[in-house]
PDB file of N, CA, C and O in Angstrom:
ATOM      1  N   UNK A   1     -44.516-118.130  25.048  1.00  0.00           N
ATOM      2  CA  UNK A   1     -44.583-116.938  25.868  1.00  0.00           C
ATOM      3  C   UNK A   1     -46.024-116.470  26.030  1.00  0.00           C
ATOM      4  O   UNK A   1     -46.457-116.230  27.157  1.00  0.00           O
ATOM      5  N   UNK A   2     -46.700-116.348  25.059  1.00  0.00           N
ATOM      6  CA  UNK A   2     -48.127-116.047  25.095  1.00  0.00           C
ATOM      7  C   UNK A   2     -48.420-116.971  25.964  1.00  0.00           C
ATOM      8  O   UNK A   2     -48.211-116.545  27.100  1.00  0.00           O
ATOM      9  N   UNK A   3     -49.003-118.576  25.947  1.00  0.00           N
ATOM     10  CA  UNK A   3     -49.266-119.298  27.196  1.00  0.00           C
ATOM     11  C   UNK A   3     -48.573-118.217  28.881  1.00  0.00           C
ATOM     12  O   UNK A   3     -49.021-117.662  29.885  1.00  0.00           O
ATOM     13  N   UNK A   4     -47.769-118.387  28.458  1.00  0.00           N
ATOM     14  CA  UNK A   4     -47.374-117.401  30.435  1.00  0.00           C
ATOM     15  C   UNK A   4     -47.778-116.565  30.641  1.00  0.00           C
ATOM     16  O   UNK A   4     -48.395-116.596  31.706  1.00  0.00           O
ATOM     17  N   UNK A   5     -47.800-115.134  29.858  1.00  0.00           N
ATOM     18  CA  UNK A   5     -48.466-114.692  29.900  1.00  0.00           C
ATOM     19  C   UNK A   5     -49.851-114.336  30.503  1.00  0.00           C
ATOM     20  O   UNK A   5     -50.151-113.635  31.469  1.00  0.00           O
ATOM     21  N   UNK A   6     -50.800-115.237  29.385  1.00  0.00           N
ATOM     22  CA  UNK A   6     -51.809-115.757  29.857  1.00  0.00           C
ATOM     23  C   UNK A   6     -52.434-116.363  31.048  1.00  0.00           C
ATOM     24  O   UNK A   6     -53.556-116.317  31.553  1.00  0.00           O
ATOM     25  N   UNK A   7     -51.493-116.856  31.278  1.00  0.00           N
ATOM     26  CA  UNK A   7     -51.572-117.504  32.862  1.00  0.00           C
ATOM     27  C   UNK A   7     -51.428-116.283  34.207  1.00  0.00           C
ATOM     28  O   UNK A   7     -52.149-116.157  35.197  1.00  0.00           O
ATOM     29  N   UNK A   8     -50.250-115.512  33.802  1.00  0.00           N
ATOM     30  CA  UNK A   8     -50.171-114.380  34.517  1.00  0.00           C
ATOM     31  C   UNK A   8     -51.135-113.274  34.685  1.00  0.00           C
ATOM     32  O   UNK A   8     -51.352-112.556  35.661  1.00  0.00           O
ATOM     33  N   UNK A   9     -51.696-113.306  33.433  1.00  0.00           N
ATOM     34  CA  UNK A   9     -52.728-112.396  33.516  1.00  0.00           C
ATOM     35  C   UNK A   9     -54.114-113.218  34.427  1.00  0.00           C
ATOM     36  O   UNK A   9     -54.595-112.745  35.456  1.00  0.00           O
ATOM     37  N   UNK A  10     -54.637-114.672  33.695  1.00  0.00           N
ATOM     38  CA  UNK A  10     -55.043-114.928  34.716  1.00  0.00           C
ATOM     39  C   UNK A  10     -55.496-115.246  36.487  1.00  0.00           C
ATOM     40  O   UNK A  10     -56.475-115.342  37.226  1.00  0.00           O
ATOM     41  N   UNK A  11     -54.010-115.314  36.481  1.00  0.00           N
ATOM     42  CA  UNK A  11     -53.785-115.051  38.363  1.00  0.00           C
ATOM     43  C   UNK A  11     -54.035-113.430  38.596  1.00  0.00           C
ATOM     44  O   UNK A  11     -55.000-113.249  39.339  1.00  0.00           O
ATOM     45  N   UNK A  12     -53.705-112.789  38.361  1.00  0.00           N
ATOM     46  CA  UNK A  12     -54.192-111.149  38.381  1.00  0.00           C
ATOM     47  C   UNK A  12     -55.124-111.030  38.450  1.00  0.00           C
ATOM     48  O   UNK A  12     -55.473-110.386  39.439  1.00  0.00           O
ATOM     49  N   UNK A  13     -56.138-111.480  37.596  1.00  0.00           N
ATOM     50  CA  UNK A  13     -57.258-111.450  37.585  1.00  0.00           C
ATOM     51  C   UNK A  13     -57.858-112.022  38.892  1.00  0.00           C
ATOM     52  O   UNK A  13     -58.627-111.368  39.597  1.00  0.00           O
ATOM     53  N   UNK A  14     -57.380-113.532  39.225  1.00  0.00           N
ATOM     54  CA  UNK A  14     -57.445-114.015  40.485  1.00  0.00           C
ATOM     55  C   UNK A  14     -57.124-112.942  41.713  1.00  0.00           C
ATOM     56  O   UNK A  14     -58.115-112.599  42.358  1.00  0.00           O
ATOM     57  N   UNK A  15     -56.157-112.513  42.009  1.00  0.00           N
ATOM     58  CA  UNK A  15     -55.897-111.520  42.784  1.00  0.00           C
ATOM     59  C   UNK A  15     -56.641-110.851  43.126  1.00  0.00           C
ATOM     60  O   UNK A  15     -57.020-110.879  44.297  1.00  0.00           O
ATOM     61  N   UNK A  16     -57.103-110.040  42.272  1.00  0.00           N
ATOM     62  CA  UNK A  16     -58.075-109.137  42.352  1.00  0.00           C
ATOM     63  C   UNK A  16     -59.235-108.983  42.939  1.00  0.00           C
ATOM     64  O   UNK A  16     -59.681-108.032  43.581  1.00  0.00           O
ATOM     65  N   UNK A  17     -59.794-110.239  42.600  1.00  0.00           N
ATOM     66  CA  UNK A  17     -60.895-110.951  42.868  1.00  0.00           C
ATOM     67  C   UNK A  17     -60.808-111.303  44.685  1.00  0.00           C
ATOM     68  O   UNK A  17     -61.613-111.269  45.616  1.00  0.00           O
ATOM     69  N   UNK A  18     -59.384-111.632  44.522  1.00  0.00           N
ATOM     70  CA  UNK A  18     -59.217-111.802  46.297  1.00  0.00           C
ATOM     71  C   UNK A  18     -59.443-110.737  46.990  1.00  0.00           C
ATOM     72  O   UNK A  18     -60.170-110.588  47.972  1.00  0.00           O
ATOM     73  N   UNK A  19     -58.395-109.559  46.106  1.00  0.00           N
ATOM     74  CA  UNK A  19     -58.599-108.682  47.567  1.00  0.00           C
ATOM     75  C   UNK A  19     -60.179-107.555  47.605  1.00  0.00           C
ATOM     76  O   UNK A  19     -60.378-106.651  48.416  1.00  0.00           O
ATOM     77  N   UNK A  20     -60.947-107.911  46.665  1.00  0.00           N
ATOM     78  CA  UNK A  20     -61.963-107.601  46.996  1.00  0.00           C
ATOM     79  C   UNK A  20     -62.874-108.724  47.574  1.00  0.00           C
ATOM     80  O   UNK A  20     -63.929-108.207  47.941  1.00  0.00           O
ATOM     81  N   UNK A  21     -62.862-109.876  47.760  1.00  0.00           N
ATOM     82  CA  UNK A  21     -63.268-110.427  49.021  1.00  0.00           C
ATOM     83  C   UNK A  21     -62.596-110.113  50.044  1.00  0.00           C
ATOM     84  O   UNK A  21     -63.358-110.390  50.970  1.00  0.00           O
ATOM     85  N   UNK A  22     -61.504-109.645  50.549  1.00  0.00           N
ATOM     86  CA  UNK A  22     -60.902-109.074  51.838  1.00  0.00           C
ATOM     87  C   UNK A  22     -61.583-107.556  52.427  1.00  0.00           C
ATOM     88  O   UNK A  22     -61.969-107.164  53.528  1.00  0.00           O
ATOM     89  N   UNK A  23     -61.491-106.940  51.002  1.00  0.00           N
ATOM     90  CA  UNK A  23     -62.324-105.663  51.679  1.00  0.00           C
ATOM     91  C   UNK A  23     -63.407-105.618  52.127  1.00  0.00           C
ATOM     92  O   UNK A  23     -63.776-104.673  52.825  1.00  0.00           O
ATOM     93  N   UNK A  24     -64.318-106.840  51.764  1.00  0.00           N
ATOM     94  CA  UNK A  24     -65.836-107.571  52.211  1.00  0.00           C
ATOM     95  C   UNK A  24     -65.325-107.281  53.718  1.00  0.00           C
ATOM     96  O   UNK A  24     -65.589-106.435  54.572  1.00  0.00           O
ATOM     97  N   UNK A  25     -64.566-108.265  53.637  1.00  0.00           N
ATOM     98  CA  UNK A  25     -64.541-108.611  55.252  1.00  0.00           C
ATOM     99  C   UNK A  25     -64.324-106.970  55.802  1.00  0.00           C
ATOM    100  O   UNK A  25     -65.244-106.285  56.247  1.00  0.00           O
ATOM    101  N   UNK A  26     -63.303-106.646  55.702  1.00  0.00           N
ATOM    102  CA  UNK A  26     -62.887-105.039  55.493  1.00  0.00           C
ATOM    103  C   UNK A  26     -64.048-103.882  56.266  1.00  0.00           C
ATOM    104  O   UNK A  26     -63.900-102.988  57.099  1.00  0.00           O
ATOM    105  N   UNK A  27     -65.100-104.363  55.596  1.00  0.00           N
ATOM    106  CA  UNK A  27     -66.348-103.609  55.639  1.00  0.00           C
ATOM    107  C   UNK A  27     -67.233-104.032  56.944  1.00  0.00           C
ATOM    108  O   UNK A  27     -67.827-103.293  57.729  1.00  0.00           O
ATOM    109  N   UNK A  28     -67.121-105.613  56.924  1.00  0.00           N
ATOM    110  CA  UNK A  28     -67.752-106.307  57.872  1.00  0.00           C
ATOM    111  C   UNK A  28     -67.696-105.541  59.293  1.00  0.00           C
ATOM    112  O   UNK A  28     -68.540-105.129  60.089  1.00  0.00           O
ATOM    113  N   UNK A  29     -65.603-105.559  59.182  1.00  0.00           N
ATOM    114  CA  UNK A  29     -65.520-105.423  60.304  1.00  0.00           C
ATOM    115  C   UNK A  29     -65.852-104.049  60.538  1.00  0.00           C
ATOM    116  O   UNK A  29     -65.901-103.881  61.756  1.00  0.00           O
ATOM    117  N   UNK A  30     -66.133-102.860  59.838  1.00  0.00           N
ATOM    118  CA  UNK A  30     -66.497-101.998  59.935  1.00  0.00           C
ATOM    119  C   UNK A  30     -67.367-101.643  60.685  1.00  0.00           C
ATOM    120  O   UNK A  30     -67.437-100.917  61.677  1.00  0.00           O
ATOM    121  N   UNK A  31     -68.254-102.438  59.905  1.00  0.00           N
ATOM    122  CA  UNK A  31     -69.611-102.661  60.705  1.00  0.00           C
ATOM    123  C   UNK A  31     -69.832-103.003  62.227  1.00  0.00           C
ATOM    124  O   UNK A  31     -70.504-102.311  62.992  1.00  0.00           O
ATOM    125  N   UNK A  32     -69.250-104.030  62.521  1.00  0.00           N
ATOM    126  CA  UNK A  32     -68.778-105.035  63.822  1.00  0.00           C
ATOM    127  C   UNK A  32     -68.952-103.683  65.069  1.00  0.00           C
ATOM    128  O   UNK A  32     -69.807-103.298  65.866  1.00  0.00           O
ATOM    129  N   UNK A  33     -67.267-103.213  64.542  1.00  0.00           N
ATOM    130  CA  UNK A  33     -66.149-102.762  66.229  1.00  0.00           C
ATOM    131  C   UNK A  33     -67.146-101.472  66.568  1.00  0.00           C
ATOM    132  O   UNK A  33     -67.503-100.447  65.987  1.00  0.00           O
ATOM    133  N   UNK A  34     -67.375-102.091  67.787  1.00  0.00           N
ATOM    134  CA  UNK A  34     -68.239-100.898  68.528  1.00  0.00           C
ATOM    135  C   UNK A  34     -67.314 -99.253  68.187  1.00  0.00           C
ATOM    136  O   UNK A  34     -67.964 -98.542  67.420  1.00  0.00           O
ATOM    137  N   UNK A  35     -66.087 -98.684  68.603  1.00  0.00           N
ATOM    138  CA  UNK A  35     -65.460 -97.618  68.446  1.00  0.00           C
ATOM    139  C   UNK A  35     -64.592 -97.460  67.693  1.00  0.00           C
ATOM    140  O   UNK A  35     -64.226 -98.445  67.053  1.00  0.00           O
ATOM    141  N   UNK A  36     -64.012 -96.332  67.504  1.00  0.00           N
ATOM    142  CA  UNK A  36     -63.139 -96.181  66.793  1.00  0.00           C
ATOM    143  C   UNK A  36     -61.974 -96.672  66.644  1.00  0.00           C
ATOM    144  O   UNK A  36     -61.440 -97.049  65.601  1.00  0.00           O
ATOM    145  N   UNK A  37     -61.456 -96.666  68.007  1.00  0.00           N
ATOM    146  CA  UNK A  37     -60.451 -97.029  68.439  1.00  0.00           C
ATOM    147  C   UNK A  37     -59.942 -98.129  68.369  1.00  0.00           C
ATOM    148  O   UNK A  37     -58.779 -98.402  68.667  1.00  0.00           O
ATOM    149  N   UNK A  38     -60.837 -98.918  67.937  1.00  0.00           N
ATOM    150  CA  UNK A  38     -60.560-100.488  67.880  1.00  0.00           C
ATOM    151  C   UNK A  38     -60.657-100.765  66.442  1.00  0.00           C
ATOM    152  O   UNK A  38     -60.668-101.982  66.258  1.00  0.00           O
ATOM    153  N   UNK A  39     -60.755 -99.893  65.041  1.00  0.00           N
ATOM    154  CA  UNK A  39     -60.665-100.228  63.704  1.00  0.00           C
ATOM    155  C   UNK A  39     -58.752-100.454  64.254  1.00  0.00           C
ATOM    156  O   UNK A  39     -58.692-101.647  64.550  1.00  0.00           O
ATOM    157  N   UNK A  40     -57.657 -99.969  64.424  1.00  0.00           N
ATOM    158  CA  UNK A  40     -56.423 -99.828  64.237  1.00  0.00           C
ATOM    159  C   UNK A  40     -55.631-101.050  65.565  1.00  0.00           C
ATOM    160  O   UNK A  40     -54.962-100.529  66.458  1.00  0.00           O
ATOM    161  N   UNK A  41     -55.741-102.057  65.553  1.00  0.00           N
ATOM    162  CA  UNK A  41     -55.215-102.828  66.218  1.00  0.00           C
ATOM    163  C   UNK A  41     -53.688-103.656  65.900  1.00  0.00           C
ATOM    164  O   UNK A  41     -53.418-104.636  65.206  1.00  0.00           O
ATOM    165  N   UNK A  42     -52.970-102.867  66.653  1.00  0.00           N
ATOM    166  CA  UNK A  42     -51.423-103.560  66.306  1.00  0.00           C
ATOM    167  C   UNK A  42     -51.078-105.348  66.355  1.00  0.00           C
ATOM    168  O   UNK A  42     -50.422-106.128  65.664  1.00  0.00           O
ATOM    169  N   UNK A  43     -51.907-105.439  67.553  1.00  0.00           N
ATOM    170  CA  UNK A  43     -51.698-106.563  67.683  1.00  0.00           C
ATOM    171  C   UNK A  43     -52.380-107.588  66.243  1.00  0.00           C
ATOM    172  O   UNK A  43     -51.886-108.500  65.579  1.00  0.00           O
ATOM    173  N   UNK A  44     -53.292-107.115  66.220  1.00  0.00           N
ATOM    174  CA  UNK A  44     -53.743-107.789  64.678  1.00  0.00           C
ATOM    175  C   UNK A  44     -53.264-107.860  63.467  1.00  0.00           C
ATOM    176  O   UNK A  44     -53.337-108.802  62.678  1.00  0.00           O
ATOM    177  N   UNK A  45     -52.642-106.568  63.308  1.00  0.00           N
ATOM    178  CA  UNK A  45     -51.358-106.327  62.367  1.00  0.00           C
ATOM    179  C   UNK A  45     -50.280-107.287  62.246  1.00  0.00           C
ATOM    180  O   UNK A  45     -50.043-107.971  61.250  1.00  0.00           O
ATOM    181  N   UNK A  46     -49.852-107.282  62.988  1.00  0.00           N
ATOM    182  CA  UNK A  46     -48.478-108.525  63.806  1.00  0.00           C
ATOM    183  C   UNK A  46     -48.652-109.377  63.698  1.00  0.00           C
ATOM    184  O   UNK A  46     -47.667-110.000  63.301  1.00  0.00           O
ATOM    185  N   UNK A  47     -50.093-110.337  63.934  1.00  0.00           N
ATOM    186  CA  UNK A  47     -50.325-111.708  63.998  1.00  0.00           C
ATOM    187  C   UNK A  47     -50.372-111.981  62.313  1.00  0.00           C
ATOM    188  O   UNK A  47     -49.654-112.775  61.706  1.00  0.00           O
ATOM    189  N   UNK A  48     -51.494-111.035  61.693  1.00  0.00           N
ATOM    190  CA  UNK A  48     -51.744-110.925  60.112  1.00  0.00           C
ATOM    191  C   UNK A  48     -50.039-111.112  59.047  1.00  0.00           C
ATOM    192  O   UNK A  48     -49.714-111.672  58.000  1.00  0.00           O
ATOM    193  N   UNK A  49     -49.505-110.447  59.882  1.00  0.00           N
ATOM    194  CA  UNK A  49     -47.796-110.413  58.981  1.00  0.00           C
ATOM    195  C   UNK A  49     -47.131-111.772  59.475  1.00  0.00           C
ATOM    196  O   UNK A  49     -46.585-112.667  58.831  1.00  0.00           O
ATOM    197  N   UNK A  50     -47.348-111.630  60.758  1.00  0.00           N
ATOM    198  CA  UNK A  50     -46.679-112.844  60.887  1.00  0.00           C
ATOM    199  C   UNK A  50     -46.679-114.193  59.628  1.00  0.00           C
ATOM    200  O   UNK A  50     -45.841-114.541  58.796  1.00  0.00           O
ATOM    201  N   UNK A  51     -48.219-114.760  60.030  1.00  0.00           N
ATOM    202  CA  UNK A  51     -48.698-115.203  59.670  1.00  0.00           C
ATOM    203  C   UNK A  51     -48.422-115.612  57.982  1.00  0.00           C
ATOM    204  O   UNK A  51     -48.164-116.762  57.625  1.00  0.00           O
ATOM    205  N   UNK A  52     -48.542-114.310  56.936  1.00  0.00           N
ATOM    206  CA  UNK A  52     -48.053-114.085  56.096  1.00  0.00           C
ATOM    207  C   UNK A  52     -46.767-114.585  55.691  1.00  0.00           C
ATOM    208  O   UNK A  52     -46.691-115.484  54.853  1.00  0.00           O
ATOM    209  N   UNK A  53     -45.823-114.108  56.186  1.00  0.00           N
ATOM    210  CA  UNK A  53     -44.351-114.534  56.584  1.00  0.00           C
ATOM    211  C   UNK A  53     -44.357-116.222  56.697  1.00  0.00           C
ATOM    212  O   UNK A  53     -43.512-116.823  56.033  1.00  0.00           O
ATOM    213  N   UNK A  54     -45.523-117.170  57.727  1.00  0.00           N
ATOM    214  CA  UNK A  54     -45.083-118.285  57.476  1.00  0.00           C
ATOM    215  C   UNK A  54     -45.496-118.848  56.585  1.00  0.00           C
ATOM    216  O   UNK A  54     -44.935-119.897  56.270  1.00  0.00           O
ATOM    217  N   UNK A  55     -46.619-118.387  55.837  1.00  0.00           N
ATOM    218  CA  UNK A  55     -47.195-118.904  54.858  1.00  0.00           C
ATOM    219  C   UNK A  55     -46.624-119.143  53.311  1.00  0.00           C
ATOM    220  O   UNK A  55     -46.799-120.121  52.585  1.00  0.00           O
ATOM    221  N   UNK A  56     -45.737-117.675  53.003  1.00  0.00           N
ATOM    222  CA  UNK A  56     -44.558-117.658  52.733  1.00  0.00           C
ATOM    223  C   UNK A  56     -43.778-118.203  52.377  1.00  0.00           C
ATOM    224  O   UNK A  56     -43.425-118.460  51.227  1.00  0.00           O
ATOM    225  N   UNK A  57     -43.140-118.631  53.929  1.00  0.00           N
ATOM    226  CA  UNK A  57     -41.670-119.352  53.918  1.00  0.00           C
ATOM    227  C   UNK A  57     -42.012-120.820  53.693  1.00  0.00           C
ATOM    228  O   UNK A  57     -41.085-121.521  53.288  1.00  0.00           O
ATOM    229  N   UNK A  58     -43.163-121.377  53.888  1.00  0.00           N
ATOM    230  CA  UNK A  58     -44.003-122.537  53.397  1.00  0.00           C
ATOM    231  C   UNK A  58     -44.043-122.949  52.098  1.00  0.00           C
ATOM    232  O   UNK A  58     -43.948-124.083  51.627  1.00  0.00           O
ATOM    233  N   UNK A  59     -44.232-121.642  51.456  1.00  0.00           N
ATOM    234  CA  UNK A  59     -44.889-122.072  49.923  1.00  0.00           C
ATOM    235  C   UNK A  59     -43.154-121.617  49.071  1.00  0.00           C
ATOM    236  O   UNK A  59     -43.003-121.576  47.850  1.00  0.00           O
ATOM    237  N   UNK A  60     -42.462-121.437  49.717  1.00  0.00           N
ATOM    238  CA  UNK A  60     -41.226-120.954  48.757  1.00  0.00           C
ATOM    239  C   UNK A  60     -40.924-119.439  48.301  1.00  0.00           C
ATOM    240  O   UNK A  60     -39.896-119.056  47.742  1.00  0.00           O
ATOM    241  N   UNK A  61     -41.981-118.700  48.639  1.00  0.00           N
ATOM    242  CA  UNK A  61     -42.463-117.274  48.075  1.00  0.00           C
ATOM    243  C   UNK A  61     -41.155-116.296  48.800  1.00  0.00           C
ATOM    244  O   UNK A  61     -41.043-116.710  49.953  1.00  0.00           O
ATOM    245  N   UNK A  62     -40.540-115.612  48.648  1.00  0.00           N
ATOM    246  CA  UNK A  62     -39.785-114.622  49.478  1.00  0.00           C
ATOM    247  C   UNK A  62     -40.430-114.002  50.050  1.00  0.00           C
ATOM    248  O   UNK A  62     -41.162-113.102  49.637  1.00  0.00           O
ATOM    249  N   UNK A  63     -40.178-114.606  51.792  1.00  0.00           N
ATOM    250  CA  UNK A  63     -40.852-113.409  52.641  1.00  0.00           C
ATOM    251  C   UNK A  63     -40.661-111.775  52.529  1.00  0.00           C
ATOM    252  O   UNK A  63     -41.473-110.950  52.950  1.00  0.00           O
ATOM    253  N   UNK A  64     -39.449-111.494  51.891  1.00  0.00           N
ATOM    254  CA  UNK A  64     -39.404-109.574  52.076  1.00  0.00           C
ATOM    255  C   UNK A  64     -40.254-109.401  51.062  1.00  0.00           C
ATOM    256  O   UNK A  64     -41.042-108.459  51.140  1.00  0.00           O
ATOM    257  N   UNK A  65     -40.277-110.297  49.866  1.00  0.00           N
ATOM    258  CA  UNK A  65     -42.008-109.495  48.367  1.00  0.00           C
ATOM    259  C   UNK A  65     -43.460-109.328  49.469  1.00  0.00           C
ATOM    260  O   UNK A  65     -44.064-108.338  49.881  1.00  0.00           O
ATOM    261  N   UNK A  66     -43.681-111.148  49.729  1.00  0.00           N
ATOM    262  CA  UNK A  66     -45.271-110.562  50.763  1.00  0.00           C
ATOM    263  C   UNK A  66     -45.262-109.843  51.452  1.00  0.00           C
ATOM    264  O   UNK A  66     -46.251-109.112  51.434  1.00  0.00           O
ATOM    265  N   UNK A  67     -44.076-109.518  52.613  1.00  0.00           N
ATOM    266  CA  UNK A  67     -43.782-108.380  53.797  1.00  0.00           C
ATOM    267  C   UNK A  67     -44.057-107.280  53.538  1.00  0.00           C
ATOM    268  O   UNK A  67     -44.991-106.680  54.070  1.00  0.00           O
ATOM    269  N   UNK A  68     -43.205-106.743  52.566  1.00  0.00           N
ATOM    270  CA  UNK A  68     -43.750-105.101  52.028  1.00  0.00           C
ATOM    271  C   UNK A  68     -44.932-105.088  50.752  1.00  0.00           C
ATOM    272  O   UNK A  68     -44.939-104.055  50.082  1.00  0.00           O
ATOM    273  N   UNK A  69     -45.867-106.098  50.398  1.00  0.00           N
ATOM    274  CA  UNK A  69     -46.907-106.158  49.619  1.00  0.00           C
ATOM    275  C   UNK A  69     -48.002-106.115  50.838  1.00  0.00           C
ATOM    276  O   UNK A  69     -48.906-105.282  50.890  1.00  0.00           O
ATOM    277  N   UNK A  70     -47.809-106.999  51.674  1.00  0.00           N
ATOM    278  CA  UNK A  70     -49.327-107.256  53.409  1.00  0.00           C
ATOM    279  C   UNK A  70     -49.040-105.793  53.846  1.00  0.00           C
ATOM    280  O   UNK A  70     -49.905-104.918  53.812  1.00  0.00           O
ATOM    281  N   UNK A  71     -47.654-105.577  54.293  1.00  0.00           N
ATOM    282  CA  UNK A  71     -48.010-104.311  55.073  1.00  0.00           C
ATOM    283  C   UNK A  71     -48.732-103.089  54.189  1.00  0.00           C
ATOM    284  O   UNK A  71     -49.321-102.317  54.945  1.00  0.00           O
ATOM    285  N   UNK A  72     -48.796-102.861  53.317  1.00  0.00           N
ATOM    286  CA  UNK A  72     -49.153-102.168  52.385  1.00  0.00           C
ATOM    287  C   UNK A  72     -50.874-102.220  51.870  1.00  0.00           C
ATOM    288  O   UNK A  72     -51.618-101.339  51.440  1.00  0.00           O
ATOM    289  N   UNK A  73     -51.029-103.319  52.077  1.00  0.00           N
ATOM    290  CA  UNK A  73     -51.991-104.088  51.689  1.00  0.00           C
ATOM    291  C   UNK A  73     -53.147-103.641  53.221  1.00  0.00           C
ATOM    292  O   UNK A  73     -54.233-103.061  53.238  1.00  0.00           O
ATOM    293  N   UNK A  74     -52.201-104.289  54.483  1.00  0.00           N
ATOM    294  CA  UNK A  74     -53.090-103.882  55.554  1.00  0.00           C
ATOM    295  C   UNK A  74     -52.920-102.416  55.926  1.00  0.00           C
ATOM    296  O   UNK A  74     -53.819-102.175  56.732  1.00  0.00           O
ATOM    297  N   UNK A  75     -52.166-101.286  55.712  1.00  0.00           N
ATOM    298  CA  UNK A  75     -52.731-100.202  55.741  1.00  0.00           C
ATOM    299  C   UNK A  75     -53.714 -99.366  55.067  1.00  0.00           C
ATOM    300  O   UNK A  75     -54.168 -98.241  55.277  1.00  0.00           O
ATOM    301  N   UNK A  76     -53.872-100.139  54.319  1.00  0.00           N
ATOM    302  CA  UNK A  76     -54.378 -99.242  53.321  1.00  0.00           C
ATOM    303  C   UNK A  76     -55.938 -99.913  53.864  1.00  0.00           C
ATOM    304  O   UNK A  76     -56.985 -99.282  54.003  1.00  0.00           O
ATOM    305  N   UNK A  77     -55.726-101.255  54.087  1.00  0.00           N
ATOM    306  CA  UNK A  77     -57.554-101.368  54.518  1.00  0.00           C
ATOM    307  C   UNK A  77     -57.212-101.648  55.930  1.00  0.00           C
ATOM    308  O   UNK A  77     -57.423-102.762  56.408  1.00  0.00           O
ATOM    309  N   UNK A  78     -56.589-100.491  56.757  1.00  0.00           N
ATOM    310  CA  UNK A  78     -56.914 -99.844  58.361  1.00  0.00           C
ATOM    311  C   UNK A  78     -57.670 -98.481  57.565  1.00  0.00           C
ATOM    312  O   UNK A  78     -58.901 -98.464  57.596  1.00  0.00           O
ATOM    313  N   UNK A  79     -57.115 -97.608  57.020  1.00  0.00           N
ATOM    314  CA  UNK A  79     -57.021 -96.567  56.372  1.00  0.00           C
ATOM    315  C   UNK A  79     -58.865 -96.361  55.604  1.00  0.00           C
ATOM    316  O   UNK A  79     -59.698 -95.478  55.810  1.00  0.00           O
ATOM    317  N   UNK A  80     -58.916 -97.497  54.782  1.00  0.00           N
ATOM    318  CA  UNK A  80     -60.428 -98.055  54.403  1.00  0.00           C
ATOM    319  C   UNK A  80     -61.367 -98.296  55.557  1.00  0.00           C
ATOM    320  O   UNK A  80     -62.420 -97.677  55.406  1.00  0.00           O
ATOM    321  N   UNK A  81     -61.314 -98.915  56.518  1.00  0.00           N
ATOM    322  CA  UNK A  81     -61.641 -99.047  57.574  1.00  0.00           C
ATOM    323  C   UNK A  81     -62.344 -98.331  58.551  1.00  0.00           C
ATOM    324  O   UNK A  81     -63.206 -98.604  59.386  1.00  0.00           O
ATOM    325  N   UNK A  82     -61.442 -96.886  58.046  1.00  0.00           N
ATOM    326  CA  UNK A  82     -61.749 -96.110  59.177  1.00  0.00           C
ATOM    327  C   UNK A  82     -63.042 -95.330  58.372  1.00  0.00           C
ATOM    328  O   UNK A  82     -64.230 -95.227  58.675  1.00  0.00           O
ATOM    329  N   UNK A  83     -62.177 -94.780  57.090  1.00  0.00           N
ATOM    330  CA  UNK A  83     -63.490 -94.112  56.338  1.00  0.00           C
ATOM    331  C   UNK A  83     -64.453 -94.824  56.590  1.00  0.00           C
ATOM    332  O   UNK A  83     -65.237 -94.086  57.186  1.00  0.00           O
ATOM    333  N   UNK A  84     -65.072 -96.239  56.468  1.00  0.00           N
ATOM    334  CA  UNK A  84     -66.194 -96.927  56.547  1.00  0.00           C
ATOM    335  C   UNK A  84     -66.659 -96.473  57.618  1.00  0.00           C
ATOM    336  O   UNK A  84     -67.778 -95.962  57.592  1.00  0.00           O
ATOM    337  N   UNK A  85     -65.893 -96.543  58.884  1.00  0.00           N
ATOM    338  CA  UNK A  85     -66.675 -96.550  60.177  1.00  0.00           C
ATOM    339  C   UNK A  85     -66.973 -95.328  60.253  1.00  0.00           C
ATOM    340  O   UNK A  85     -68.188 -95.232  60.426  1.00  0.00           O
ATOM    341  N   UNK A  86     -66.326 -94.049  60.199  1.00  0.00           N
ATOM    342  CA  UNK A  86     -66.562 -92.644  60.119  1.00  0.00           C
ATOM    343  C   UNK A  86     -68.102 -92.502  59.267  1.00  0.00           C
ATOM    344  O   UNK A  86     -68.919 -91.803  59.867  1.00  0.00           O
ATOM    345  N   UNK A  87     -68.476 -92.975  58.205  1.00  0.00           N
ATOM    346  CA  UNK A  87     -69.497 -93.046  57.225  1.00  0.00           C
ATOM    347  C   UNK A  87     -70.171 -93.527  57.928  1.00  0.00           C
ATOM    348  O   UNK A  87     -71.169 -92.807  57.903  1.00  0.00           O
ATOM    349  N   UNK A  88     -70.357 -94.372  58.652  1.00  0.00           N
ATOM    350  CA  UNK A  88     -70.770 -95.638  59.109  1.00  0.00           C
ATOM    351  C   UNK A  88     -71.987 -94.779  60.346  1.00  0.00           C
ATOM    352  O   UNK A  88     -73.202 -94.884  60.513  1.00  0.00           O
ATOM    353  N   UNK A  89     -70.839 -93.895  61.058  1.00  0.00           N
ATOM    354  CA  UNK A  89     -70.944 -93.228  62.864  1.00  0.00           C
ATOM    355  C   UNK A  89     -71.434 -91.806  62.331  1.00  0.00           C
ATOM    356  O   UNK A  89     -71.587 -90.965  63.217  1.00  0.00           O
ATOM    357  N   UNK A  90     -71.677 -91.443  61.146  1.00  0.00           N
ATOM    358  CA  UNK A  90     -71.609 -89.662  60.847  1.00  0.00           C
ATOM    359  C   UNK A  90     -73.023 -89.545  60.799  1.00  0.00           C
ATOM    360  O   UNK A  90     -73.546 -88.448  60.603  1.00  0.00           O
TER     361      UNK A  90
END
C-alpha cells in the first residue's frame, strides 16, 4: 500500500506541475488578446472539452470525472485570465 500511495502522491505532484504550466500559457494569452472581450471565448471552451472528452474516451478515463474536472479547471483560468488582462490594461 505504501508503494501506491507513493505513486499517487507522485502523480499529484505531477499534476500540479501541469497545471501551472497551463496557467503559463494562461498568462501568455493574457498578454496576446488585444481586448477584453476576447479573454472569454465559447467556442474555445467547446473545442478544449471536446477534445478532453476524446482524449478520455481514448485512454479509458471516464469522460463525466475529466468533464466536470476541465470545465472547472477552464473557468477558473477564464476567470484568471481576466484578472491578468484587467492588471495587464489598468
Amino acid at each position: 500500500m505504501a508503494e501506491v500511495r507513493a505513486g499517487i502522491d507522485a502523480l499529484d505532484r505531477q499534476l500540479v506541475t501541469l497545471m501551472a504550466e497551463r496557467l503559463g500559457y494562461i498568462a501568455a494569452a493574457a498578454r496576446i488578446k488585444p481586448e477584453r472581450g476576447a479573454v472569454r471565448d465559447e467556442w474555445r471552451k467547446a473545442d478544449v472539452l471536446a477534445k478532453v472528452k476524446a482524449a478520455s474516451e481514448a485512454q479509458g478515463v471516464p469522460p463525466e470525472l475529466t468533464a466536470d474536472l476541465w470545465e472547472r479547471m477552464v473557468e477558473f483560468s477564464i476567470a484568471h485570465e481576466f484578472v491578468l488582462f484587467d492588471r495587464k490594461n489598468s
